[in-house]
Biopython code that builds the backbone (N, CA, C, O; Angstrom):
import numpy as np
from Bio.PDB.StructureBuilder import StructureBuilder

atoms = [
    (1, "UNK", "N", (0.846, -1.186, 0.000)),
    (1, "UNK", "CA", (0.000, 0.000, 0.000)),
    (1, "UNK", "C", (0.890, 1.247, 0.000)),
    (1, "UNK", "O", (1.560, 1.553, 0.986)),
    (2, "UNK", "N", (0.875, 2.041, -1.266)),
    (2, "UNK", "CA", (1.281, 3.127, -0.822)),
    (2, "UNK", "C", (0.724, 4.343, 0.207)),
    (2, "UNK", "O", (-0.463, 4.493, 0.496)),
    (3, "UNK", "N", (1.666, 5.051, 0.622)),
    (3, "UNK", "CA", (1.616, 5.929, 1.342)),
    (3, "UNK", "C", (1.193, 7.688, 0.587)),
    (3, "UNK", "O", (1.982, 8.088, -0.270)),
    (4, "UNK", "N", (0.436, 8.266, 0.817)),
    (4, "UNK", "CA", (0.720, 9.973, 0.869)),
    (4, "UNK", "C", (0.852, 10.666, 1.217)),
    (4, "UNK", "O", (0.075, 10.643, 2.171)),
    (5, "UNK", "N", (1.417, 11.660, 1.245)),
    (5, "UNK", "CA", (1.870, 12.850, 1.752)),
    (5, "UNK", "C", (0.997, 14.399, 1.558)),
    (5, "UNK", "O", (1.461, 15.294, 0.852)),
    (6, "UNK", "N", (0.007, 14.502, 2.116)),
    (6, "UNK", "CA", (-1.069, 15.917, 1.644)),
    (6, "UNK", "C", (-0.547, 17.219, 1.986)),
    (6, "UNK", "O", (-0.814, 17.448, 3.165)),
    (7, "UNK", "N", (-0.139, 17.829, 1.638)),
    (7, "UNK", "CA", (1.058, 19.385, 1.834)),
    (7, "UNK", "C", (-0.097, 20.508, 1.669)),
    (7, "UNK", "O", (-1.009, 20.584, 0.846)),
    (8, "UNK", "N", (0.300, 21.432, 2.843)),
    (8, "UNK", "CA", (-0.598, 23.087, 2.988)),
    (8, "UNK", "C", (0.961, 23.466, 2.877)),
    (8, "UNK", "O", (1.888, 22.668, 3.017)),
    (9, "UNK", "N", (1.071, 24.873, 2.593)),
    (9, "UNK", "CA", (2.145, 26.013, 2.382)),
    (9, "UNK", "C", (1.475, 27.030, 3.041)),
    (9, "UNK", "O", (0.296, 27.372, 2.948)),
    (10, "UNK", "N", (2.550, 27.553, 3.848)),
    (10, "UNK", "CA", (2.508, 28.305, 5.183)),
    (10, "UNK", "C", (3.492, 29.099, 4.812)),
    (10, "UNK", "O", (4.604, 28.577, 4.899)),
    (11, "UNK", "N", (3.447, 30.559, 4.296)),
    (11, "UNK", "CA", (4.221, 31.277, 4.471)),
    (11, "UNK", "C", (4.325, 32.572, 4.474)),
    (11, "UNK", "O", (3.329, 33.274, 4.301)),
    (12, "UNK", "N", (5.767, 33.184, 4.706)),
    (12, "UNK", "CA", (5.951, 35.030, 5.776)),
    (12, "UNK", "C", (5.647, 34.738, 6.806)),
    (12, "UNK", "O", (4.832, 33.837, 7.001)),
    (13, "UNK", "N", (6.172, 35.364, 7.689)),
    (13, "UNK", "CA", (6.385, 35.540, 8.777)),
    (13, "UNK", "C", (5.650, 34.569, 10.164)),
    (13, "UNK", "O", (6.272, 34.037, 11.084)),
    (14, "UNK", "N", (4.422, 34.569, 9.972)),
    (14, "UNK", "CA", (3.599, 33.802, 11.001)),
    (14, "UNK", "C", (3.097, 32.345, 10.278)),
    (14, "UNK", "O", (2.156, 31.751, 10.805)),
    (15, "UNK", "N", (3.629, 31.878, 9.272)),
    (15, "UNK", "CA", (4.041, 30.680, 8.718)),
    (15, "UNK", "C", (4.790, 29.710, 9.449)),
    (15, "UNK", "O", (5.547, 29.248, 8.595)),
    (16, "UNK", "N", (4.998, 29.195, 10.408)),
    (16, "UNK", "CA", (5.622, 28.489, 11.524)),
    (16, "UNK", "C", (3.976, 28.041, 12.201)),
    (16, "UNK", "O", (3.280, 27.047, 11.995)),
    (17, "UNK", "N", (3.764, 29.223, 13.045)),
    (17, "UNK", "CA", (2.913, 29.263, 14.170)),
    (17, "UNK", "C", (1.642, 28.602, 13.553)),
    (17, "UNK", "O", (1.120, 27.654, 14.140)),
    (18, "UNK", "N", (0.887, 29.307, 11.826)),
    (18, "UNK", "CA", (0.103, 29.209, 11.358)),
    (18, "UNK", "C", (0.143, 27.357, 10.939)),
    (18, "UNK", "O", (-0.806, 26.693, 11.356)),
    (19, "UNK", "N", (1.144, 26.712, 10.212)),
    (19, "UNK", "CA", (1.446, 25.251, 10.299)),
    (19, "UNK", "C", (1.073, 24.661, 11.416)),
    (19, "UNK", "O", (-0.038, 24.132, 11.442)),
    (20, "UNK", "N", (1.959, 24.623, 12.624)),
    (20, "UNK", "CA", (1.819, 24.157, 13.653)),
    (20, "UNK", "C", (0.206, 23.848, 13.974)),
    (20, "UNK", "O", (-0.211, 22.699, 14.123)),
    (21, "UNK", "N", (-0.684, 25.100, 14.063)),
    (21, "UNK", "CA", (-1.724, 25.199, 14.113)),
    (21, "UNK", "C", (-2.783, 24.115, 13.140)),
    (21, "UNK", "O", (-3.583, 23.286, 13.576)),
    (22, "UNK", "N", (-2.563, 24.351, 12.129)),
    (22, "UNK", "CA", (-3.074, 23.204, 11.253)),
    (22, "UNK", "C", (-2.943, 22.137, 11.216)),
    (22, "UNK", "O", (-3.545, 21.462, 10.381)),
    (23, "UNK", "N", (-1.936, 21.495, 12.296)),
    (23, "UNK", "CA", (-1.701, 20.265, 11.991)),
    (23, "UNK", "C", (-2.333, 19.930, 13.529)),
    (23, "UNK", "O", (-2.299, 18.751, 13.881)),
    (24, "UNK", "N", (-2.915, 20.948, 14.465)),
    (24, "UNK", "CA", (-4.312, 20.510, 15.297)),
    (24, "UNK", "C", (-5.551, 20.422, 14.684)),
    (24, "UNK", "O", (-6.467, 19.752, 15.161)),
    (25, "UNK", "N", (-5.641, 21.091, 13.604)),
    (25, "UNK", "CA", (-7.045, 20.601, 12.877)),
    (25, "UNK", "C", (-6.751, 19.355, 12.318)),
    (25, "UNK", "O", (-7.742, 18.639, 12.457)),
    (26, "UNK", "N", (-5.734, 18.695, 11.682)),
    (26, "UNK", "CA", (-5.202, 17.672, 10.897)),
    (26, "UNK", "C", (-5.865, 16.571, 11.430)),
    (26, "UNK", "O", (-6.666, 15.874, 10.809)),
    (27, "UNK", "N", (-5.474, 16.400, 12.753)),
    (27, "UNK", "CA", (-5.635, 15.656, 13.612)),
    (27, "UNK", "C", (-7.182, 15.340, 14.183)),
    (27, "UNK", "O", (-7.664, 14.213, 14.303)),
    (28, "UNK", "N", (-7.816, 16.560, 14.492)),
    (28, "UNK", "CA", (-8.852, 16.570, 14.739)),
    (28, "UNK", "C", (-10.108, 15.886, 13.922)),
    (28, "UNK", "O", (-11.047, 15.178, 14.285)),
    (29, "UNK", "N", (-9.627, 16.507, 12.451)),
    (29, "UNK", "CA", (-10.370, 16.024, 11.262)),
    (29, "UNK", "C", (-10.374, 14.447, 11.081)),
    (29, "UNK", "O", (-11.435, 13.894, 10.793)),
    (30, "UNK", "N", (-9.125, 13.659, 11.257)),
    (30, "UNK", "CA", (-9.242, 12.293, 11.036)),
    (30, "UNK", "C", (-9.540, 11.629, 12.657)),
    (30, "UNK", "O", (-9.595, 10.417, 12.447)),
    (31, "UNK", "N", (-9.708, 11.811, 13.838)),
    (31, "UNK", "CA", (-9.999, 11.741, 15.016)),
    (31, "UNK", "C", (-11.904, 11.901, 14.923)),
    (31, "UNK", "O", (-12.510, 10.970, 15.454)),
    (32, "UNK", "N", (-12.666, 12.898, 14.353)),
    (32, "UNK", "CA", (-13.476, 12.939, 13.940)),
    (32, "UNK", "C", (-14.501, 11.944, 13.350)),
    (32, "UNK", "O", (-15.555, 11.538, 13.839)),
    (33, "UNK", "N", (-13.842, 11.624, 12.028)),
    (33, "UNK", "CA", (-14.471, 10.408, 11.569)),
    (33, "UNK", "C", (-13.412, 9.296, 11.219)),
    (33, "UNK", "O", (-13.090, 8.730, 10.175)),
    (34, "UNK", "N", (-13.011, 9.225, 12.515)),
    (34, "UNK", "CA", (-11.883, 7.810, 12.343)),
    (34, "UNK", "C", (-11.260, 7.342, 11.143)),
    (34, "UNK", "O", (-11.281, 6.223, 10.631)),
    (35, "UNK", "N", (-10.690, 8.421, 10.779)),
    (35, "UNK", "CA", (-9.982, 7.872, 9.606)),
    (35, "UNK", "C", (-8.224, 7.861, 10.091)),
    (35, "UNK", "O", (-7.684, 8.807, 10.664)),
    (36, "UNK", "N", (-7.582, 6.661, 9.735)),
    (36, "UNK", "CA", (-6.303, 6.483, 9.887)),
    (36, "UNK", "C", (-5.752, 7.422, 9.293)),
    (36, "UNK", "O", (-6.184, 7.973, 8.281)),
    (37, "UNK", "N", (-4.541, 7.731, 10.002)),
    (37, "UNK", "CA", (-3.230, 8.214, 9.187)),
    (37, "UNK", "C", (-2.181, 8.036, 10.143)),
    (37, "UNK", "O", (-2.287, 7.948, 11.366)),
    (38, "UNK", "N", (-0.883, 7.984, 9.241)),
    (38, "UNK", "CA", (0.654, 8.063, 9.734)),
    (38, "UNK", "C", (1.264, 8.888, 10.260)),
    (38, "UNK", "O", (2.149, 8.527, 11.035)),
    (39, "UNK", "N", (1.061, 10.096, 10.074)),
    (39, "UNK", "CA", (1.672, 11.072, 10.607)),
    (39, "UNK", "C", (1.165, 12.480, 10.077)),
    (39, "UNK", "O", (0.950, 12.594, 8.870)),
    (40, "UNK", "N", (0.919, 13.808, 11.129)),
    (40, "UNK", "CA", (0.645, 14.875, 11.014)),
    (40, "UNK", "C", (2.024, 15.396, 11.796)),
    (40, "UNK", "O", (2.592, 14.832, 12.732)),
    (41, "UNK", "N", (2.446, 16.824, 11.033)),
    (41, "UNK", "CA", (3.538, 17.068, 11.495)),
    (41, "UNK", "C", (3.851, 18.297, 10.466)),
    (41, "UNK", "O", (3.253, 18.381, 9.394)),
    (42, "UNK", "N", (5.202, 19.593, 11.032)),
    (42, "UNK", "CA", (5.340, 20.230, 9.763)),
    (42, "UNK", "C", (6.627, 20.378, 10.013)),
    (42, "UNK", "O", (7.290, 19.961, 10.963)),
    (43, "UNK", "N", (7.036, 21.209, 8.782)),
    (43, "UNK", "CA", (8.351, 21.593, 8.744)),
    (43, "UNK", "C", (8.793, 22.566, 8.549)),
    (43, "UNK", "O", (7.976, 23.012, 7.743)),
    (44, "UNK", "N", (9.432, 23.222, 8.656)),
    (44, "UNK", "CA", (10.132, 25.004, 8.593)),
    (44, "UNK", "C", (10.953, 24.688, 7.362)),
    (44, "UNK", "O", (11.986, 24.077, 7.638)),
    (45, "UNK", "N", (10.807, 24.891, 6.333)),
    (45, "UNK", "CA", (11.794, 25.090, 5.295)),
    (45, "UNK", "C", (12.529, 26.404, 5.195)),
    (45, "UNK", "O", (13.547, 26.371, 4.504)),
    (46, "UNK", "N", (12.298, 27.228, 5.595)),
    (46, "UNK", "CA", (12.649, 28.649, 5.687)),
    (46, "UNK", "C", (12.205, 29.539, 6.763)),
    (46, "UNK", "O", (11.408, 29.032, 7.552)),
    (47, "UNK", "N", (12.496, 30.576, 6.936)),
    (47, "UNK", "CA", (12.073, 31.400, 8.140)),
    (47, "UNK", "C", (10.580, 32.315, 7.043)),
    (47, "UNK", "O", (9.954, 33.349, 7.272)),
    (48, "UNK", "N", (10.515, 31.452, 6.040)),
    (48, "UNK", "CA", (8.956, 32.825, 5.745)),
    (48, "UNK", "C", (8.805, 31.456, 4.895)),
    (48, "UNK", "O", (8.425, 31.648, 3.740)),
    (49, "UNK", "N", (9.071, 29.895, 5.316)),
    (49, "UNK", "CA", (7.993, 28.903, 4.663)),
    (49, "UNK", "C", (8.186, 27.840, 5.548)),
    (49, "UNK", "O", (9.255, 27.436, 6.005)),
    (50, "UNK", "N", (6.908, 27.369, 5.776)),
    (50, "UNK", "CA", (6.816, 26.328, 6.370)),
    (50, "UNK", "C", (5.604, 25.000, 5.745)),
    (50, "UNK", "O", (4.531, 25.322, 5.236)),
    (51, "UNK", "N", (5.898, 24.018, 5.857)),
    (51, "UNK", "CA", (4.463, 23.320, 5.530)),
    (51, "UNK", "C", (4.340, 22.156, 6.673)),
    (51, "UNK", "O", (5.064, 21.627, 7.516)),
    (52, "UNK", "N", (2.793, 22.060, 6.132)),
    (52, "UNK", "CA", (2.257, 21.289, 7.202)),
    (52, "UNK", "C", (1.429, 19.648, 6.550)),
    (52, "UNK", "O", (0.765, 19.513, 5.522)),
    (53, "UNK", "N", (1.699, 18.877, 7.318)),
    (53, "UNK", "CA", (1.278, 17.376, 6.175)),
    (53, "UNK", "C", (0.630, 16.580, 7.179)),
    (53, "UNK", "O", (0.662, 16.629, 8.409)),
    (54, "UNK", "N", (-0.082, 15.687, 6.203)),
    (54, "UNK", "CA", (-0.382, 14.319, 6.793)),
    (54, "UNK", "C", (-0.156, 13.320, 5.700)),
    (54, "UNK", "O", (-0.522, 13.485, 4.537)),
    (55, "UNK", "N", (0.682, 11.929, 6.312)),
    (55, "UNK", "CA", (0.603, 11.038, 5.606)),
    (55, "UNK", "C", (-0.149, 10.110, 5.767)),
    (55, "UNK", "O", (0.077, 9.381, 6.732)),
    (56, "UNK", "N", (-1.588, 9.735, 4.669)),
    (56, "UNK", "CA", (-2.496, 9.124, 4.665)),
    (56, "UNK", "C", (-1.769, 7.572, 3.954)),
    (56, "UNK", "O", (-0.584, 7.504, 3.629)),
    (57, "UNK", "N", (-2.994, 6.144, 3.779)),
    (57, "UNK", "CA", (-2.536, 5.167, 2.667)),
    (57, "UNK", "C", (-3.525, 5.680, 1.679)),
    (57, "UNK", "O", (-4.523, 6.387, 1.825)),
    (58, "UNK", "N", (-2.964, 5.120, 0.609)),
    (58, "UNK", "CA", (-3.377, 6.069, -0.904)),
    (58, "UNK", "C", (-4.675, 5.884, -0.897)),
    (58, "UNK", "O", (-5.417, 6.820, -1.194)),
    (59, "UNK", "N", (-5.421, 4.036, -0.388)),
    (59, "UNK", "CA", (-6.977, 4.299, -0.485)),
    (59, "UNK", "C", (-7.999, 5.764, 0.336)),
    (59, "UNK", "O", (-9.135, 6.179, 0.104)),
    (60, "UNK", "N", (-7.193, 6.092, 1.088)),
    (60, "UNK", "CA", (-8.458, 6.670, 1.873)),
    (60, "UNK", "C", (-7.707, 8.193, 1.376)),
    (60, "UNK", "O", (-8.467, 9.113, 1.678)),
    (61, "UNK", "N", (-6.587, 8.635, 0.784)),
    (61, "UNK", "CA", (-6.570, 10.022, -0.151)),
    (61, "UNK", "C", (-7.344, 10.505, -0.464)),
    (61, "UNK", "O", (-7.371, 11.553, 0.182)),
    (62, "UNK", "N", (-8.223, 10.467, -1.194)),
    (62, "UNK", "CA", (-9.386, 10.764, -1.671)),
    (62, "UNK", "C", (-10.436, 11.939, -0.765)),
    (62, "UNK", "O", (-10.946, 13.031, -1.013)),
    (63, "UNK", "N", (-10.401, 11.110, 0.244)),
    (63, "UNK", "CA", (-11.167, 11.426, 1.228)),
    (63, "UNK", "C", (-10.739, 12.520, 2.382)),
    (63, "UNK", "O", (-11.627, 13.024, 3.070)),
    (64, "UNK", "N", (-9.407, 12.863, 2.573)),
    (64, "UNK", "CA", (-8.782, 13.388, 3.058)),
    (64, "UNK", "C", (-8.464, 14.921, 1.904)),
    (64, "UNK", "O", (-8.638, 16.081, 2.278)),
    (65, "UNK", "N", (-8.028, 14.554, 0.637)),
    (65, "UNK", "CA", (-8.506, 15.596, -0.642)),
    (65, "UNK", "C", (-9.184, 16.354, -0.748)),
    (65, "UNK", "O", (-8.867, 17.543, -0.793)),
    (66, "UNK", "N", (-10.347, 15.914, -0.824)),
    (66, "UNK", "CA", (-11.579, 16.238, -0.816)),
    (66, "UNK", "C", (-12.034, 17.617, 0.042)),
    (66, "UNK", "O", (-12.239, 18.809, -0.187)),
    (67, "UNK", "N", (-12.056, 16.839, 0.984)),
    (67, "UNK", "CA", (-12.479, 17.796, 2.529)),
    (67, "UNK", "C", (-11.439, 18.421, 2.783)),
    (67, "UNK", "O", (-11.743, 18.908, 3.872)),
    (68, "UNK", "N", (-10.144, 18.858, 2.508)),
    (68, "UNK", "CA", (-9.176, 19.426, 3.148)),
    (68, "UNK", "C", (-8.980, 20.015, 2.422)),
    (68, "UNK", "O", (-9.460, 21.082, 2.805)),
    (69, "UNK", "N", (-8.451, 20.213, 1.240)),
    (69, "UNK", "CA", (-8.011, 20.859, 0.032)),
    (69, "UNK", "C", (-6.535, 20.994, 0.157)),
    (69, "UNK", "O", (-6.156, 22.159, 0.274)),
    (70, "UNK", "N", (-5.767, 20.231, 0.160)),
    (70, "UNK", "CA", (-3.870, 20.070, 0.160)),
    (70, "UNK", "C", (-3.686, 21.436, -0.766)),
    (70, "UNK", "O", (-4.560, 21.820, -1.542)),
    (71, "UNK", "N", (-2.414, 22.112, -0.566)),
    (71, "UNK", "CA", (-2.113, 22.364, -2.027)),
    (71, "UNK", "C", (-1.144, 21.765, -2.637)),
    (71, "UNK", "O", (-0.396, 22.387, -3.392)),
    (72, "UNK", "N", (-1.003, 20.361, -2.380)),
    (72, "UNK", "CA", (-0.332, 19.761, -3.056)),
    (72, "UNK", "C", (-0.236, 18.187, -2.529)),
    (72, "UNK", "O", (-0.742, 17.934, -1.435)),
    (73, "UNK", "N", (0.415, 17.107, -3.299)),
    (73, "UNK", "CA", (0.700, 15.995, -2.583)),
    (73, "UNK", "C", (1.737, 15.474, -3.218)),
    (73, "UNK", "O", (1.971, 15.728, -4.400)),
    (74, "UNK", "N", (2.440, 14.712, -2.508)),
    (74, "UNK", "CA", (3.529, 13.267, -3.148)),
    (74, "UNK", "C", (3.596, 12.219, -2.672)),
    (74, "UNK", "O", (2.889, 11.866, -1.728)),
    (75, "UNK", "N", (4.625, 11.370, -3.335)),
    (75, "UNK", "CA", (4.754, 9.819, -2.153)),
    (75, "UNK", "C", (5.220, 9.988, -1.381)),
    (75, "UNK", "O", (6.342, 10.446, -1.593)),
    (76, "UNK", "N", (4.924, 9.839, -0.234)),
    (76, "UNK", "CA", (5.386, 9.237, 1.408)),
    (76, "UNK", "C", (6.459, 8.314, 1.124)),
    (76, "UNK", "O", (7.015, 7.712, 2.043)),
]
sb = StructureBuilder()
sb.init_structure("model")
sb.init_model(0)
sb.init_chain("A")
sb.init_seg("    ")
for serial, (resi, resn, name, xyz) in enumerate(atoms, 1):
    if name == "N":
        sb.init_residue(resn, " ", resi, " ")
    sb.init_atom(name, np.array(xyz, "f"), 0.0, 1.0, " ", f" {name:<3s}", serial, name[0])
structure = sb.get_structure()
């Protein structure tokens, strides 16, 4: 089973704090309606970018897509 990776972009200045933050809704959202995932978590790529992810398995992507709106994804 592959894995995905669902990416938000967080950035300037309050791009840290603003990530961080999202990845309590992340959580919340699949806690909600019990949907699995691997990991919610972000990363500081820069001091004015940060992103914020969850890695879902590819069946239930869709569903996580959908309702969230990534701006982006790759393989896990």
């Amino acid at each position: 089973m592959r894995k995905i990776k669902l990416i938000w972009d967080f950035k300037g200045p309050d791009g840290l704090e603003t990530a961080k933050h999202h990845c309590v809704h992340l959580k919340e959202f699949a806690q909600i309606d019990s949907l699995p995932y691997h990991e919610v978590n972000f990363v500081s790529l820069n001091e004015m970018h940060t992103i914020a992810f969850i890695v879902v398995d590819e069946e239930n992507m869709k569903i996580f897509r959908d309702a969230l709106k990534p701006h982006r994804g790759e393989l896990a």
